[in-house]
C-alpha positions in Angstrom: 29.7 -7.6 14.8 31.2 -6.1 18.3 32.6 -8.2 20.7 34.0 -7.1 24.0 35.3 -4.1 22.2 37.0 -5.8 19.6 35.7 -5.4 15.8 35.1 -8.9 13.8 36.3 -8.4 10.2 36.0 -11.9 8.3 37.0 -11.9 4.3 35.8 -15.0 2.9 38.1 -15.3 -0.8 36.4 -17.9 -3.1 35.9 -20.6 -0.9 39.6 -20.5 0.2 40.3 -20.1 4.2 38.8 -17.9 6.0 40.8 -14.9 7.6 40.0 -13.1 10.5 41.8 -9.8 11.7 40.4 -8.6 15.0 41.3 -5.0 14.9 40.6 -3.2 18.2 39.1 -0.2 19.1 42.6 1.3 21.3 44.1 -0.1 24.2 43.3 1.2 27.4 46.0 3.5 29.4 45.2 1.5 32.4 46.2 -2.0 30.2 50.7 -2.6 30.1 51.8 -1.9 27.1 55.6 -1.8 28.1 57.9 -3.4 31.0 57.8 -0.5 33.1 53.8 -0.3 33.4 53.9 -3.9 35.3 55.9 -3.0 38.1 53.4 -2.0 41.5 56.0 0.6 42.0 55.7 2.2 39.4 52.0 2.5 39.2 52.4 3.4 42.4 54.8 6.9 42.2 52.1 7.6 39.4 49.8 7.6 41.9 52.0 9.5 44.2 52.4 12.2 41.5 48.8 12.6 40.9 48.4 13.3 44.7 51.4 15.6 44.7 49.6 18.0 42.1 46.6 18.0 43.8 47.9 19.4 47.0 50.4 21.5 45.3 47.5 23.6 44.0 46.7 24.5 47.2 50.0 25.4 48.4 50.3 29.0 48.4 52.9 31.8 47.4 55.2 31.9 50.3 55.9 28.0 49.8 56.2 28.2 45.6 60.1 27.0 45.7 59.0 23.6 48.5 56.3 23.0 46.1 57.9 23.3 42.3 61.2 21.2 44.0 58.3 18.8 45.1 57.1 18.1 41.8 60.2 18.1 40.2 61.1 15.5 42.5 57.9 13.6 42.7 58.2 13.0 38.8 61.7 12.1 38.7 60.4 9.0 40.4 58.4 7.0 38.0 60.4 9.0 35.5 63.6 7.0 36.8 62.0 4.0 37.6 61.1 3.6 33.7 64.2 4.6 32.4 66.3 2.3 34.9 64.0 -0.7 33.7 64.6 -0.4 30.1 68.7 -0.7 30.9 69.8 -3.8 30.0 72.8 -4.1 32.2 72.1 -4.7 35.7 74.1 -2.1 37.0 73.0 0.6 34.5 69.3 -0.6 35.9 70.5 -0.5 39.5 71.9 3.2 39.4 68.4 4.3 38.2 66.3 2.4 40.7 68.7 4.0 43.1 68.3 7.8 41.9 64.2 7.1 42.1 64.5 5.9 45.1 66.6 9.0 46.6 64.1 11.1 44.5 61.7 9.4 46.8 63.6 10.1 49.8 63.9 14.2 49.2 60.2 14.0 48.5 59.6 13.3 52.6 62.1 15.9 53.2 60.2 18.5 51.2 56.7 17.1 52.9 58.1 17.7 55.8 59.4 20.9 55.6 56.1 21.7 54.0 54.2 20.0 57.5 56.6 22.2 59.5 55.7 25.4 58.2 51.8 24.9 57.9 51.6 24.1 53.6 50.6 20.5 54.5 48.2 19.3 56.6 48.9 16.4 59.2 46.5 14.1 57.3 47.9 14.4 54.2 51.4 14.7 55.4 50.8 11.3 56.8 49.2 9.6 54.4 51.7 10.7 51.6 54.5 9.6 53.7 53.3 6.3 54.0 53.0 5.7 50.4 56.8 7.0 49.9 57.6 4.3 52.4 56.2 1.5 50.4 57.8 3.4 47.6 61.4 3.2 49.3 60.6 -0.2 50.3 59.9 -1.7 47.0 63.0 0.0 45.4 65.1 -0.9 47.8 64.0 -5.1 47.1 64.2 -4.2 43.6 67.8 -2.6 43.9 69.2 -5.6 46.4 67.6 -8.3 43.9 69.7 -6.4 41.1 72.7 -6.7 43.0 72.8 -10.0 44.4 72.0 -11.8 40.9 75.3 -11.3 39.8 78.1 -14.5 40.1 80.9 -13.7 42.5 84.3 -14.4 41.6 84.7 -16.1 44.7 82.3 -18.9 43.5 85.7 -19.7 41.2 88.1 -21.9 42.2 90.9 -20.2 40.8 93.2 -23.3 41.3 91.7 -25.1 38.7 92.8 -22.3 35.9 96.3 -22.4 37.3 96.5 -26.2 37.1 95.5 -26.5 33.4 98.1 -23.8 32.8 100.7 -25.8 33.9 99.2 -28.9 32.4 99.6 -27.1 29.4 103.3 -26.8 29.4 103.8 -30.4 30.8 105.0 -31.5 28.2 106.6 -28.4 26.1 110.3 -30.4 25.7 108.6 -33.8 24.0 108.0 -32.4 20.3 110.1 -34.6 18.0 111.5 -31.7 15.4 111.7 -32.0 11.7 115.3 -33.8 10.1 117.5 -30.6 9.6 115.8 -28.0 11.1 116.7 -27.4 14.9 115.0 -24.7 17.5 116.0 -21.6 17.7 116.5 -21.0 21.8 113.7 -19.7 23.8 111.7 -21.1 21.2 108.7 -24.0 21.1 108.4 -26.4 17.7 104.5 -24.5 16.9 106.7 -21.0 16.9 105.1 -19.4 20.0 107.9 -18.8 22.9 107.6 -20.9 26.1 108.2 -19.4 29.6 
């Protein structure tokens, strides 16, 4: 029996419960199978670098170095963008975000130096630029919101630590020592030194 792709296989053992294992047929590319493939920004630079190789096919001799720096560049992207989100730190996450995104940012520089000397068209120069923007834009939020969720120390009043510190010693000379048996100086009744 077939089922919206999925393959019914029921055992039936002696009149005991019934078991069903649904085994599928393979999971679509276009489906999220890990963290990374959720994020619109990601699925985004992949776009970006599908559109990249398509015009770099075009692009002649004369503008090989632009165009392999391009790609290069254009894959570091989603390349970064997955690494960074499998960190677990928040920091080691924000330093990739922040490479993608300056990958991002030397990808309009090579478009337009590509633009100026006649490898890309205006069309597509423009329209490519305007994904990189949302590209930048969306790392950027992503980078900020990695930042800012992080406790300052100012949020700690400080005070309090110091006061139960001194709490703490309030009452250091009030131990009643053994019969016989008298403090060496410098010295607390639990062994540990006092200043």
């Amino acid at each position: 029996m077939t089922r919206s792709g999925i393959e019914d296989i029921v055992l039936v053992l002696r009149r005991q419960p019934v078991l069903v294992l649904l085994l599928g047929t393979g999971a679509s590319m276009t489906e999220p199978i890990f963290d990374h493939d959720r994020l619109d920004v990601y699925r985004l630079s992949i776009e970006y670098v599908a559109s990249s190789f398509a015009v770099a096919k075009d692009l002649n001799s004369c503008h090989r170095h632009a165009r392999d720096q391009w790609l290069r560049a254009a894959q570091s992207i989603p390349l970064n963008i997955a690494e960074g989100n499998g960190k677990r730190s928040l920091k080691d996450r924000s330093r990739f975000l922040d490479i993608a995104r300056g990958s991002a940012l030397e990808c309009v520089a090579i478009q337009d130096i590509l633009a100026a000397t006649e490898g890309l068209g205006d069309d597509r120069h423009g329209e490519l630029k305007r994904t990189l923007h949302r590209i930048v834009s969306m790392l950027t939020r992503l980078i900020a919101r990695s930042v800012t969720v992080g406790e300052s120390a100012v949020e700690y009043n400080a005070g309090v630590e110091y006061e139960y510190r001194d709490a703490e010693y309030e009452y250091e000379y009030e131990y009643k020592y053994e019969e016989g048996r008298t403090p060496e100086p410098g010295s607390s009744p639990d062994g540990f030194s006092r200043r």
